[in-house]
C-alpha positions as CSV (number, residue, x, y, z in Angstrom):
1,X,-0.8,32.0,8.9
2,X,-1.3,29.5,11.8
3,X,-3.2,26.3,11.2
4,X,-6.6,25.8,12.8
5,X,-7.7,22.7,14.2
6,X,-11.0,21.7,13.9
7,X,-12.8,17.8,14.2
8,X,-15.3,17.3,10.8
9,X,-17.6,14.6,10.4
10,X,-16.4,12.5,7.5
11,X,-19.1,13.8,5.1
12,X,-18.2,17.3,5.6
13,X,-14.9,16.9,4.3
14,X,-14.9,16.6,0.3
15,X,-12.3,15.3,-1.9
16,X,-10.6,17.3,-4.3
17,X,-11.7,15.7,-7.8
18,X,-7.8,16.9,-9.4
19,X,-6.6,14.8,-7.0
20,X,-4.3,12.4,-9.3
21,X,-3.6,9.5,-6.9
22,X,-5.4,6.4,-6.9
23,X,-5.2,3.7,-3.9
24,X,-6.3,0.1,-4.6
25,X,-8.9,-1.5,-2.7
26,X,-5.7,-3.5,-0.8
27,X,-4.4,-0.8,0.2
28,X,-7.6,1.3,1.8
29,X,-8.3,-2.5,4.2
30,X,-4.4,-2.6,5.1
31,X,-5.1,1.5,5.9
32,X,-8.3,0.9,7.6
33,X,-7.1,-2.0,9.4
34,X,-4.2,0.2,11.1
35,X,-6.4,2.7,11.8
36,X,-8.5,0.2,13.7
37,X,-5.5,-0.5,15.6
38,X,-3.6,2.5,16.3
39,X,-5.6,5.5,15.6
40,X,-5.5,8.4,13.1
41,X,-2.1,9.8,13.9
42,X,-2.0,12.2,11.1
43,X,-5.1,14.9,10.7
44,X,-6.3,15.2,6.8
45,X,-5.8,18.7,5.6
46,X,-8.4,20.7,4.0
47,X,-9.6,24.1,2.9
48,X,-11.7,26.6,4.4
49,X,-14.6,25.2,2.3
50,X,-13.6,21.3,3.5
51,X,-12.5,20.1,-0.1
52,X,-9.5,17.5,1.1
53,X,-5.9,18.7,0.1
54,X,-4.0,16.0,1.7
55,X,-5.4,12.2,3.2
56,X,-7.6,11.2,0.6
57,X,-6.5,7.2,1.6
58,X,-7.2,7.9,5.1
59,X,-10.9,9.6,4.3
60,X,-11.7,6.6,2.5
61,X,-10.2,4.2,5.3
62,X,-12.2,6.0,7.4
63,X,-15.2,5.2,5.4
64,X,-14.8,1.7,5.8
């Protein structure tokens, strides 16, 4: 099947609630701060109904 590449607004995309990772507070500014600098490089990956499979770090960069 061949990937589809769509733009979301951030509160389309939903994070998956069995997602087992957690990402201090540190780590989201030193994510968001890159961000800020050079861009989102990698897409997040989600589902056909937008619940986030991978990037849940980056969607809550994003955020702040």
């Amino acid at each position: 099947m061949a990937a589809i590449v769509k733009h979301l607004p951030i509160d389309q995309i939903h994070p998956d609630p069995r997602n087992p990772r957690q990402h201090p507070a540190s780590q989201i500014r030193a994510l968001a701060r890159m961000i800020r600098e050079c861009g989102v490089i990698v897409p997040g990956v989600v589902d056909a109904d937008h619940m986030l499979l991978a990037g849940h770090a980056r969607r809550l960069a994003l955020i702040e």
